[in-house]
KEPA-969526 format. One line per field, with one value per residue (C-alpha): residue number from 1; x, y, z negated. Coordinates in Angstrom, 3 decimals. Example, Ala and Ser with C-alpha at 12.3 -4.5 7.8 and 13.67 -1.06 7.14 Angstrom:
2
k: 1,2;
px: 12.300,13.670;
py: -4.500,-1.060;
pz: -7.800,-7.140;
# end
This chain:
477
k: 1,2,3,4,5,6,7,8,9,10,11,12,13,14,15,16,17,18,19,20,21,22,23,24,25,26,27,28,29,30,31,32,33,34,35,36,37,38,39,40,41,42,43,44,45,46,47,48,49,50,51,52,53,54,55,56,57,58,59,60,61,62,63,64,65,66,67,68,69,70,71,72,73,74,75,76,77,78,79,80,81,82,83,84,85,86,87,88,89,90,91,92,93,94,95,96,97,98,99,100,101,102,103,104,105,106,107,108,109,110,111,112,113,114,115,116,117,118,119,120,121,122,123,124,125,126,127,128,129,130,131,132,133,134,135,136,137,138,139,140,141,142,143,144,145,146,147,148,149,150,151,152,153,154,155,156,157,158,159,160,161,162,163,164,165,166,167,168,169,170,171,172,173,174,175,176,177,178,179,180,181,182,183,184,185,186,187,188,189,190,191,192,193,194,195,196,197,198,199,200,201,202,203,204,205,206,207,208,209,210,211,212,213,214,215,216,217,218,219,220,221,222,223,224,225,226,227,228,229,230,231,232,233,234,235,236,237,238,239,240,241,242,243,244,245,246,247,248,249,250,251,252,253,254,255,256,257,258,259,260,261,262,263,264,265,266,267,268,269,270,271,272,273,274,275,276,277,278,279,280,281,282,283,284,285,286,287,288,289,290,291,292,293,294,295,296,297,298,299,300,301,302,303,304,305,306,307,308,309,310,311,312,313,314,315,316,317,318,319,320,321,322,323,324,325,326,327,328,329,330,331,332,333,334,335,336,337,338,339,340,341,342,343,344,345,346,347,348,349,350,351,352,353,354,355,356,357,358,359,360,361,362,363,364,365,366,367,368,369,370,371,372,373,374,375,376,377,378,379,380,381,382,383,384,385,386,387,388,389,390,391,392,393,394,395,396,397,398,399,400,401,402,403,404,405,406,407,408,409,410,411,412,413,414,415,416,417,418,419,420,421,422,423,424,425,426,427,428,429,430,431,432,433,434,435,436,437,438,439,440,441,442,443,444,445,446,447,448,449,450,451,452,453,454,455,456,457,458,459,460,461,462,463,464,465,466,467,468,469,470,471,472,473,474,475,476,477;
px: 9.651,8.294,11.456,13.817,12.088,12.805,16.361,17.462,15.870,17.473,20.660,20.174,19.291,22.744,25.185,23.626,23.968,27.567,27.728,26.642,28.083,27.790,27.595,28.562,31.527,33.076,33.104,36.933,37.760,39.232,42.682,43.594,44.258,47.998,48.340,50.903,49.191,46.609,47.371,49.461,51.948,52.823,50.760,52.559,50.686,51.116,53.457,51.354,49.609,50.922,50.179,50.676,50.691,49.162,48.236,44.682,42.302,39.868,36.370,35.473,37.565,35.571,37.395,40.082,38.798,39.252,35.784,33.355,30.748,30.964,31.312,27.881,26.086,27.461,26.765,23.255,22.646,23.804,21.502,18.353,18.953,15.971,17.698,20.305,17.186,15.707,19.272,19.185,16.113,16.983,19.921,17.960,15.610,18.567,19.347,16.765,16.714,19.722,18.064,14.632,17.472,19.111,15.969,15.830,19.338,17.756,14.626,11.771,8.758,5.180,2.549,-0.819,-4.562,-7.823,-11.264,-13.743,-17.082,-17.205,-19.413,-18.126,-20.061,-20.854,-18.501,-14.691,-14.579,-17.176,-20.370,-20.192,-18.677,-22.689,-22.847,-20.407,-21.387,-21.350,-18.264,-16.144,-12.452,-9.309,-5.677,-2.816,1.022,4.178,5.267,9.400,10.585,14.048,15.778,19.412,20.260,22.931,23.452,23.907,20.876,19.695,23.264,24.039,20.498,22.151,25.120,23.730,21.520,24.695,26.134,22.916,23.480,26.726,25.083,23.017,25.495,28.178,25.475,24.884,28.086,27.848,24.637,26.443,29.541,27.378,25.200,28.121,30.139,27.337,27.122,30.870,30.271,27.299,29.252,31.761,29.217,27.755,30.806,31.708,28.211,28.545,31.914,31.018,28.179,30.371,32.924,29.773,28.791,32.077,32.095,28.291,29.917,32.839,30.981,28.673,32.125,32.667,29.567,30.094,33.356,31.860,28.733,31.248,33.469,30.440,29.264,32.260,31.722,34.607,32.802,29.893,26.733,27.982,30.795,27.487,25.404,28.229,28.867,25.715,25.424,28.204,26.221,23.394,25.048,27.051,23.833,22.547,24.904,23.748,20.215,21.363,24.125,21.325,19.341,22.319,22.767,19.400,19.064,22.366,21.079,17.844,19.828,21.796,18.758,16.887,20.583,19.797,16.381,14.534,12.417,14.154,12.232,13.399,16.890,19.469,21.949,25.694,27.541,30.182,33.104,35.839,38.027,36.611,37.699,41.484,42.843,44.668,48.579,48.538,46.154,45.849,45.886,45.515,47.782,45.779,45.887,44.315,41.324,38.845,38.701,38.328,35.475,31.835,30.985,33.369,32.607,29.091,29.503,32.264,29.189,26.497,29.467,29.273,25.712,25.702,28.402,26.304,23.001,24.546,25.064,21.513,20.307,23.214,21.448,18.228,19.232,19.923,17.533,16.047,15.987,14.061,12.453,9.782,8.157,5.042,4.373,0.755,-2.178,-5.036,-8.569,-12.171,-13.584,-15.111,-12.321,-9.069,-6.081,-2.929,0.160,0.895,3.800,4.752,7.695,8.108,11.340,11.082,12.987,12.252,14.165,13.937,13.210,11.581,11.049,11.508,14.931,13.527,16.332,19.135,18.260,17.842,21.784,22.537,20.817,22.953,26.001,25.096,24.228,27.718,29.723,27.711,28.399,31.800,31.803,30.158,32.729,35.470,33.969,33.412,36.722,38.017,35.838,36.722,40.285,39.508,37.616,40.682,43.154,40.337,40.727,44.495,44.644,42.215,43.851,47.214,45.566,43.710,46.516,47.566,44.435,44.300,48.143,47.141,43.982,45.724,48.195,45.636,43.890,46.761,48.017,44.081,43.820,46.920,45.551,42.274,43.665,46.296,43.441,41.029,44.267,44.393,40.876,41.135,43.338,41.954,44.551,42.082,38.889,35.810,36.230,39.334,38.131,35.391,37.322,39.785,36.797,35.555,38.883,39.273,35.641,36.460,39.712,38.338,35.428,37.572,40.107,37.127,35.797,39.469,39.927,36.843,37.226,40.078,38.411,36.012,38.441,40.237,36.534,36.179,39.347,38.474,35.259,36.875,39.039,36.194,35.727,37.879,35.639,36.226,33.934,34.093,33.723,29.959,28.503,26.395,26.115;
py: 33.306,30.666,31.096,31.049,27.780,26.437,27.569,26.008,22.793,22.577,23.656,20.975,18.154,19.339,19.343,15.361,14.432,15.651,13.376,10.307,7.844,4.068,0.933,-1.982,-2.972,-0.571,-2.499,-3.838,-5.365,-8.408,-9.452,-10.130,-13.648,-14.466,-16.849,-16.385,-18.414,-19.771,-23.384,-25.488,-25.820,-24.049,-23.481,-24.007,-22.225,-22.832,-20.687,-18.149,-17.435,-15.805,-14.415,-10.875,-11.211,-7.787,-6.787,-5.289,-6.619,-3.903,-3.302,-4.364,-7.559,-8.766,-6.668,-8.732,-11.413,-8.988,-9.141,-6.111,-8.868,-9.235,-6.337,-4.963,-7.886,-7.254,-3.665,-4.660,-7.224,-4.367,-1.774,-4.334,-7.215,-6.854,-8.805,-6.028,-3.211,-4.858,-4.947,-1.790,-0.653,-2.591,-0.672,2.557,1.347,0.573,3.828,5.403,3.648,5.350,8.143,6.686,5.421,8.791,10.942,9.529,11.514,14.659,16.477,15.687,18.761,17.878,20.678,20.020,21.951,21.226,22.356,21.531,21.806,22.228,21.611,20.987,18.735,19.776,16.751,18.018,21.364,21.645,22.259,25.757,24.042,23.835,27.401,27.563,28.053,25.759,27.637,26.185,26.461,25.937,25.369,25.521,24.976,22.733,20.010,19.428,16.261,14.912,11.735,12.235,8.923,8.556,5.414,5.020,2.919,5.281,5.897,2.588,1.803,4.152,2.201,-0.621,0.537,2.052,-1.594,-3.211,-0.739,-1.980,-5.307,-4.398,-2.385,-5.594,-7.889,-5.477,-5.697,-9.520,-9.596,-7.466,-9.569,-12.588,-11.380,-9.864,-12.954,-15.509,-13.184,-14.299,-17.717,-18.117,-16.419,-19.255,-21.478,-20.356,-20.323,-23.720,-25.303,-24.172,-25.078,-28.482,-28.449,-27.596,-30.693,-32.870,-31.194,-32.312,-35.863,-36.702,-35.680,-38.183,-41.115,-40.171,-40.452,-43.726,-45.364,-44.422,-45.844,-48.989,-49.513,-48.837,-52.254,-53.738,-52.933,-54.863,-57.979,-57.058,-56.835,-58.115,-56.215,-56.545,-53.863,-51.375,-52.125,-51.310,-47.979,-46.837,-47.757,-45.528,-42.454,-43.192,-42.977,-39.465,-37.862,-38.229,-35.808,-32.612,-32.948,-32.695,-29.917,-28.019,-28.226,-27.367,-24.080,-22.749,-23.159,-21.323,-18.299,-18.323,-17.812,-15.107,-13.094,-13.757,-11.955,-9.107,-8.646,-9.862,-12.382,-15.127,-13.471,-10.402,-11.092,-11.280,-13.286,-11.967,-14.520,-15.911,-17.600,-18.975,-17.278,-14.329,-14.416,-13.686,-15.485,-12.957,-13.624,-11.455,-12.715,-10.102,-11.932,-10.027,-10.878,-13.209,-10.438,-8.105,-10.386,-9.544,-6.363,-7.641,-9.809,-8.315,-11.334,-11.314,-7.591,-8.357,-10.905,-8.573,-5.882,-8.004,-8.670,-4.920,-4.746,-7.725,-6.025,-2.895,-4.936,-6.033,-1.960,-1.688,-4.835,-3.617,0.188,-1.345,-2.097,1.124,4.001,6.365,9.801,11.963,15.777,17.796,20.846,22.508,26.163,26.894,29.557,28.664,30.690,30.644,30.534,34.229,35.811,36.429,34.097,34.159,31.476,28.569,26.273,23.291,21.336,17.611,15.351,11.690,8.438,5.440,2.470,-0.807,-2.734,-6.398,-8.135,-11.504,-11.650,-10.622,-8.104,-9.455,-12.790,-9.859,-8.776,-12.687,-13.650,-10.761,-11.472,-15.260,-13.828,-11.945,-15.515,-16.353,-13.910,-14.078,-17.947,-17.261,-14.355,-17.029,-19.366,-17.448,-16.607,-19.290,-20.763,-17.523,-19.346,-22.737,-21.463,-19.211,-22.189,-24.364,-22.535,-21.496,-25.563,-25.813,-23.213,-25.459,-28.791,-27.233,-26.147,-29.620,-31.664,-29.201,-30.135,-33.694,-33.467,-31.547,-34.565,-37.106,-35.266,-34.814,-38.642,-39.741,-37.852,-39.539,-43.135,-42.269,-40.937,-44.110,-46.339,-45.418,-45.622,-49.144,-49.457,-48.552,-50.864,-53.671,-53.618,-52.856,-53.961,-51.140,-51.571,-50.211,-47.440,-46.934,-47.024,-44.749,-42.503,-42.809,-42.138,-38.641,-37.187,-37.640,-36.387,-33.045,-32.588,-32.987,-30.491,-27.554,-28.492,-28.278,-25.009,-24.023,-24.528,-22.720,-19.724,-20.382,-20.831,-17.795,-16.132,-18.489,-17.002,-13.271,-13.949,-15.365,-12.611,-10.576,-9.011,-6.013,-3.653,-2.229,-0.022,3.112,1.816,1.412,4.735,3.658,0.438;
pz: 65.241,67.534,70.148,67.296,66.039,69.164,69.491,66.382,67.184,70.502,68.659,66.251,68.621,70.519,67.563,66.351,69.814,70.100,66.702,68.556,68.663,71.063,68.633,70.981,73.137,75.244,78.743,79.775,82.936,83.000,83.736,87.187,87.999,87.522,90.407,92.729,95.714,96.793,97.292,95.308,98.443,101.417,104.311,107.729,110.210,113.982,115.653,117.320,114.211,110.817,107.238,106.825,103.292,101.323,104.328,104.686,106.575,108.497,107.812,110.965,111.651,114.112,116.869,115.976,118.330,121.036,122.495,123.646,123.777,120.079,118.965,120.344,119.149,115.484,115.731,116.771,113.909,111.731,112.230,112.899,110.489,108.180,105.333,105.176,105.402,102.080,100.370,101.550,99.848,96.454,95.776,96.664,93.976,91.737,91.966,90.950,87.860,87.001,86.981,84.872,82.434,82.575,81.697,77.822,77.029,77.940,75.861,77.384,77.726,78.343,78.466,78.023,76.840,75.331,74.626,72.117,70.852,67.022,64.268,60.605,58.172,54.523,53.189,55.747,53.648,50.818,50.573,52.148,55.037,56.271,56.493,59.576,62.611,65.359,67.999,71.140,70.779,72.992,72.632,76.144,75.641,75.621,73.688,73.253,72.110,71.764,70.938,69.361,70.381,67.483,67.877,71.664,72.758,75.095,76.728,76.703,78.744,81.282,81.759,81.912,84.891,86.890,86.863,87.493,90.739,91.066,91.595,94.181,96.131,96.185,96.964,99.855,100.802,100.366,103.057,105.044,105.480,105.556,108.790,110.633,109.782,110.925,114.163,115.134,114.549,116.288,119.337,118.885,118.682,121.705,123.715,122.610,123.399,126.724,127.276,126.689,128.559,131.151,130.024,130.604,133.805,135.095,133.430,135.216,138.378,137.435,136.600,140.019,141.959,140.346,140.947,144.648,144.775,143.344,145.425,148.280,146.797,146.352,150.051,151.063,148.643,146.635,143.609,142.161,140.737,137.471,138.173,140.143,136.719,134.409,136.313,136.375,132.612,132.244,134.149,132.582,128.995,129.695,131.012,127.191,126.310,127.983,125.620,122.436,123.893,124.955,121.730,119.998,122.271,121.880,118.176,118.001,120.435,118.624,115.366,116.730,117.836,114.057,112.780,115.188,114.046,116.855,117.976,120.353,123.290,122.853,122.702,125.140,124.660,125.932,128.070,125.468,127.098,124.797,127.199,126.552,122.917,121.506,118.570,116.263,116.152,112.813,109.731,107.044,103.456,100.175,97.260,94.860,91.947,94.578,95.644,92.996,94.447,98.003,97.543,97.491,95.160,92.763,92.163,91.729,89.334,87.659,87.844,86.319,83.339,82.564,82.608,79.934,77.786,78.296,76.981,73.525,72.860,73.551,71.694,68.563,68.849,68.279,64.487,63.551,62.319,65.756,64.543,66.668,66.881,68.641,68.513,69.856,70.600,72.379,72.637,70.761,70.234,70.826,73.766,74.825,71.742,71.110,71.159,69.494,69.379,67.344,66.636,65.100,64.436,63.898,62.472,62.621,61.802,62.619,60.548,61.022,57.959,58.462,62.244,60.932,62.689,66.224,66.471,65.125,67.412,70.651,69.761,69.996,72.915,74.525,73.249,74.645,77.702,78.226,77.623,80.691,82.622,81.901,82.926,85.994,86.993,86.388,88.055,91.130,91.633,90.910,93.946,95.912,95.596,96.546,99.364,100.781,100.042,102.171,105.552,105.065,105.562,107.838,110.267,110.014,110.480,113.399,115.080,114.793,116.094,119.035,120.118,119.858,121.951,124.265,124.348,124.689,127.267,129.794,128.801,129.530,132.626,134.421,132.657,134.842,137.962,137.906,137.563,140.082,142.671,141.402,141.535,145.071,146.251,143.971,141.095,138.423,137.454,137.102,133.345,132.940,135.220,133.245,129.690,130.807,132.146,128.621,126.950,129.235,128.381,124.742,125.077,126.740,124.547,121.911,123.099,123.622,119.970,118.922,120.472,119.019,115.660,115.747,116.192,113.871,110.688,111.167,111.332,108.126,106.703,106.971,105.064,102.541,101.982,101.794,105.250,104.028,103.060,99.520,97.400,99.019,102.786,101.622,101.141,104.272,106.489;
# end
């Protein structure tokens, strides 16, 4: 009797839970953005670079700078970066409360025994009730309970922890992208910082040359010691730059060791070169319908959307009456005698009546909570735009300010070599040597930064199109 007890409860709990229903919204993406580009005019690149329009980028775009260097480095910040381990461990903890969320859908058994020592008073049964004897007694067996869940609240709990998943998987894929693409700009970084170090090198030696040829015209009275004062001013100034160069280079190696997990001591850093970098011809852009799907962010803020739309079902399911069932089936007897089974069988429904508006304001503040959400999706990709539009400018405009530092470097070079031959000969004074000395260092620093930076806004570029990893290039790191 007990097993067929059982059996019918289970097969009522089924057939109301097949009867379920989910009170709520049903989650719906939203529409793609409509725009057609992402700047309000063309971009002209420079002619050894160009869009590949719906083209998409690799996972690992990094090896598109060509450099073995690199690549190591970013496969070492990878698997040592300990922001990425914690991200790591978050969604793992996400995860599991999937599964927490998941065990309310499914009839929960608990077993569970007792023992007792028993006396009965005259006034619990009557007055014969004094006549029984004190005895020990025991009961062992399992309890089944079920929630049918008709309303959804417990289904829509576990939806709302898959997205809250979904959150911490994109903003996974959002440190991930962020580490491996501050690794490749603190390699530029590098290599620039010692490029110009080496631009300085060369400039010290310069002015050295000068201030030799000077106290030479001074040695023969040609000059005065104005002209020796003035060039060693000039020596003097440059030598300031190598300092802050330096500074600059070992915050930027200590940085790159902190993104491979180690301490600046441990770390060695590889010998970046610009040289030893190669600027991609061939720049993969995604269509701008396609780039809410590209972007780890915009799919976490599209994933934290769902879990609000998922919270109003939960907040809505809280209104309505929880109808639930259990039954019991154990071995109970006296200790030292005979036992022999016993059931029992419980219905309940809950129904809320009076909270003095606590739920209905819960089912608001979610709703509320949804419109922000929403906002902030919009919002992000609408910055996700403005920051793609950003460096698709910035790679045309650097094109441009490299061409015209390369000008101005080869027009102040010839200024300087044409004016220490005058020099020589006692055509020009030291100050034009030393302004056109002045005007070639900037011109060459300026060229290396130029250079520079155009590596670093096509680096720029791919991170704002996401890095081109999609959903299911993340099962692992």
């Amino acid at each position: 009797m007990s097993r067929s007890l059982l059996r019918g409860a289970a097969a009522l709990a089924l057939a109301l839970g097949v009867a379920a229903c989910s009170v709520g919204p049903d989650f719906a993406k939203p529409d793609a953005p409509t725009s057609s580009s992402y700047a309000a005019e063309p971009v002209v690149l420079p002619p050894d670079q160009h869009l590949a329009e719906g083209e998409k980028l690799r996972a690992d775009w990094w090896a598109l700078l060509q450099s073995s260097d690199l690549d190591a480095t970013v496969e070492q910040a990878v698997a040592g970066n300990w922001t990425l381990a914690s991200m790591q461990a978050r969604l793992a903890r996400a995860q599991e409360g999937i599964r927490v969320a998941g065990g309310a859908l499914l009839p929960q058994v608990d077993g569970g025994a007792n023992i007792a020592r028993t006396e009965y008073g005259a006034s619990f049964l009557g007055p014969q009730a004094k006549t029984f004897p004190l005895f020990s007694s025991y009961s062992a067996g399992a309890t089944v309970s079920y929630d049918f869940d008709l309303f959804g609240k417990n289904r829509r709990a576990v939806e709302q922890a898959e997205a809250s998943a979904d959150v911490e998987r994109e903003q996974m894929n959002a440190a991930l992208l962020t580490v491996t693409g501050n690794v490749a700009l603190q390699a530029v970084e590098i290599a620039s910082l010692k490029a110009q170090l080496g631009v300085v090198g060369k400039i010290v030696e310069s002015d050295r040359q000068t201030l030799d040829l000077v106290r030479k015209a001074r040695g023969t009275g040609a000059i005065t010691d104005i002209d020796v004062l003035s060039a060693q001013s000039q020596l003097d100034r440059d030598r300031t730059l190598e300092a802050p160069l330096r500074q600059q280079l070992a915050v930027a190696q200590d940085a790159l060791a902190t993104l491979a997990g180690k301490a600046p001591a441990e770390f060695k850093t590889p010998d970046f070169t610009l040289a030893g970098f190669t600027l991609p011809a061939t720049l993969p852009v995604v269509v701008p319908s396609k780039l809410v799907e590209a972007r780890p962010d915009i799919r976490a803020a599209e994933a934290r959307l769902h879990a609000a739309s998922a919270a109003i079902g939960v907040a809505e399911a809280a209104l309505y009456p929880d109808i639930s069932l259990s039954a019991n089936l154990a071995e109970q007897g006296l200790t030292g005698g005979a036992a022999g089974p016993a059931w029992g069988i419980l219905g309940g429904v809950a129904l809320p009546i009076f909270h003095g508006g606590e739920l209905t304001a819960r089912k608001k503040a979610a709703e509320d909570a949804y419109q922000e959400s929403l906002a902030d999706y919009r919002q992000t990709i609408v910055a996700a735009f403005g920051q793609v539009a950003d460096q698709l400018h910035a790679l045309g405009n650097d094109s441009d300010q490299l061409d015209d530092e390369t000008r101005s470097l080869s027009s102040a070079g010839a200024t300087l070599k044409l004016t220490r031959l005058g020099y020589g000969v006692g055509n020009a004074s030291v100050l034009l040597v030393l302004n056109a000395q002045r005007q070639s260092e900037e011109a060459e620093l300026g060229s290396v930064r130029a250079t520079a930076r155009r590596y670093t806004d096509t680096i720029k570029l791919f991170l704002a199109m996401g890095g081109g990893r999609v959903p299911a290039d993340t099962a692992g790191l």
